[in-house]
C-alpha positions, -999 to 999 in steps of 0.1 A, spaced: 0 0 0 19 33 -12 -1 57 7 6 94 14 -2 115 43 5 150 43 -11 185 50 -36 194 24 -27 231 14 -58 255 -3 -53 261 -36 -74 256 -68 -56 222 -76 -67 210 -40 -101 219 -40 -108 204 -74 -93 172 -64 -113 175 -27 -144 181 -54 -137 153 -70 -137 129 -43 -165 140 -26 -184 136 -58 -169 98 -55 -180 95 -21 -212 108 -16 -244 102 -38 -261 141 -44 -294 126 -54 -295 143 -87 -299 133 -122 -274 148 -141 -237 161 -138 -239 194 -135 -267 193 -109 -249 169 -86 -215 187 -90 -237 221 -81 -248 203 -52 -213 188 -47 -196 222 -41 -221 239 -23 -220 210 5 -175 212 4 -178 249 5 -201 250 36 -182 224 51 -145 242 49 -162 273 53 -145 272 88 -117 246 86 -88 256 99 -68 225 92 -69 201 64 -51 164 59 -48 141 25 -46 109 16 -26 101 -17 -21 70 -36 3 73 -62 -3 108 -64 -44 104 -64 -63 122 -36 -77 93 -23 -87 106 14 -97 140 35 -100 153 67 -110 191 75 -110 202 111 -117 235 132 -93 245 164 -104 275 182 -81 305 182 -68 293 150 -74 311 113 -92 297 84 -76 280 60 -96 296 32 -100 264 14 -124 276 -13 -119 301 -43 -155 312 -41 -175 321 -13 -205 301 2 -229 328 -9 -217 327 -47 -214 288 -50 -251 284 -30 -263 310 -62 -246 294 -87 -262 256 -77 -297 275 -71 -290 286 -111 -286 255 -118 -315 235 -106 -337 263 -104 -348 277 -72 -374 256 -57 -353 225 -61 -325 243 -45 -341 258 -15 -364 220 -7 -322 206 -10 -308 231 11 -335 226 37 -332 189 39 -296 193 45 -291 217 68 -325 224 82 -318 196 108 -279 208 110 -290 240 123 -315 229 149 -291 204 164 -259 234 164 -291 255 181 -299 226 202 -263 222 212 -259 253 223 -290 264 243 -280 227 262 -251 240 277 -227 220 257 -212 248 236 -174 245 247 -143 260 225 -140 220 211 -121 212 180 -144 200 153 -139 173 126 -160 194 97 -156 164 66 -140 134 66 -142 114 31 -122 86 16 -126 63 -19 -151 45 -21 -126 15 -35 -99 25 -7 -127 19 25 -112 -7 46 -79 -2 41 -76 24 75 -71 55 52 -104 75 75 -87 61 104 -59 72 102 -62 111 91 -90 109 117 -59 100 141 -44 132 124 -70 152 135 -73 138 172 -30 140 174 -35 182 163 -68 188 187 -55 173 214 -22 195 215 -37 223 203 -74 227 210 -79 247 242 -96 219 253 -90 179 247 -125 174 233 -134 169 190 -168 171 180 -188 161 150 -223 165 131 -229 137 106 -259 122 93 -274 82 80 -255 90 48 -221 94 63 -211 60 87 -223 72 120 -210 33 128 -171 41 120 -176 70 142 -185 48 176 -158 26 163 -137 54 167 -145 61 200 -168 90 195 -202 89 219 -234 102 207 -245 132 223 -275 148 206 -300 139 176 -322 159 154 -348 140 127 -348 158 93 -372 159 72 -378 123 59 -384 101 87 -355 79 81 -326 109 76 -314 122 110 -284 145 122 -264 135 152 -239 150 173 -212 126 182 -183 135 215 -150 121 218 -129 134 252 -92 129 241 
């Protein structure tokens, strides 16, 4: 296995190959190309919004694996060339607008009642966050999230102002590697569709 870990600097080479993979990884629901890489970007660029650290995985060269995190008191990588407000245009453009705003609330609807949740609980703390984690769909098994989720742990824990890393997934993203990881599940919010959900998952370090 000749794998590659290394920092994963912003530039417009790294955040096409980050595109890319995510488009690899994840299913957008949509039927064609452009839709799905509209819906693609929108989700990366909300997700690294924040990120103040990113990791890769490279096989041969090939961005196979991802990791973005956020460490308080740290600045923002500024991972994307566009900003969140241009890229959620351009994908509401391209599906048209009612398809766009009935996405956008199924995704993040729940997102934001659980971050609302979380913080009106008592549990807001200045915690590192793991914002997207993605790997190959052909490289799963292999330890590649594992490991640049170690990464992520190794940088929180000697840098966060606390020893804690947090993270919001949902039934599309392997809430079950997570609690293999060690992470505990904190909080839940139901989205729209009865069987989609977003959790809030723990992990003291």
């Amino acid at each position: 296995m000749n794998l590659e870990f290394r920092a994963l600097a912003p530039s417009r080479e790294s955040e096409d190959s980050a595109l890319r993979l995510l488009l690899r990884t994840w299913s957008f629901g949509f039927s064609s190309e452009a839709e799905n890489r509209a819906a693609a970007r929108f989700y990366l660029v909300n997700a690294t919004e924040r990120s103040t650290h990113a990791f890769a995985a490279r096989e041969l060269g090939r961005l196979i694996g991802a990791a973005f995190c956020r460490i308080p008191g740290h600045a923002p990588l500024g991972f994307s060339s566009a900003s969140p407000e241009r890229v959620a245009a351009r994908f509401a453009s391209t599906v048209g607008e009612t398809r766009f705003q009935r996405w956008r609330g199924e995704w993040l609807d729940a997102r934001e009642q659980l971050l609302r949740a979380l913080r009106s609980g008592g549990f807001e703390a200045p915690s590192a966050w793991l914002d997207l984690l993605m790997t190959a769909p052909e490289c799963r098994g292999r330890g590649v999230g594992r490991r640049l989720v170690d990464f992520v742990e190794a940088l929180a824990e000697h840098t966060a102002p606390e020893p804690r890393i947090r993270l919001l997934t949902d039934t599309w993203c392997g809430w079950r590697f997570n609690e293999r990881m060690g992470y505990r599940r904190v909080l839940e919010r139901r989205a729209r569709d009865a069987g989609d959900a977003f959790f809030l998952y723990e992990k003291i370090l």
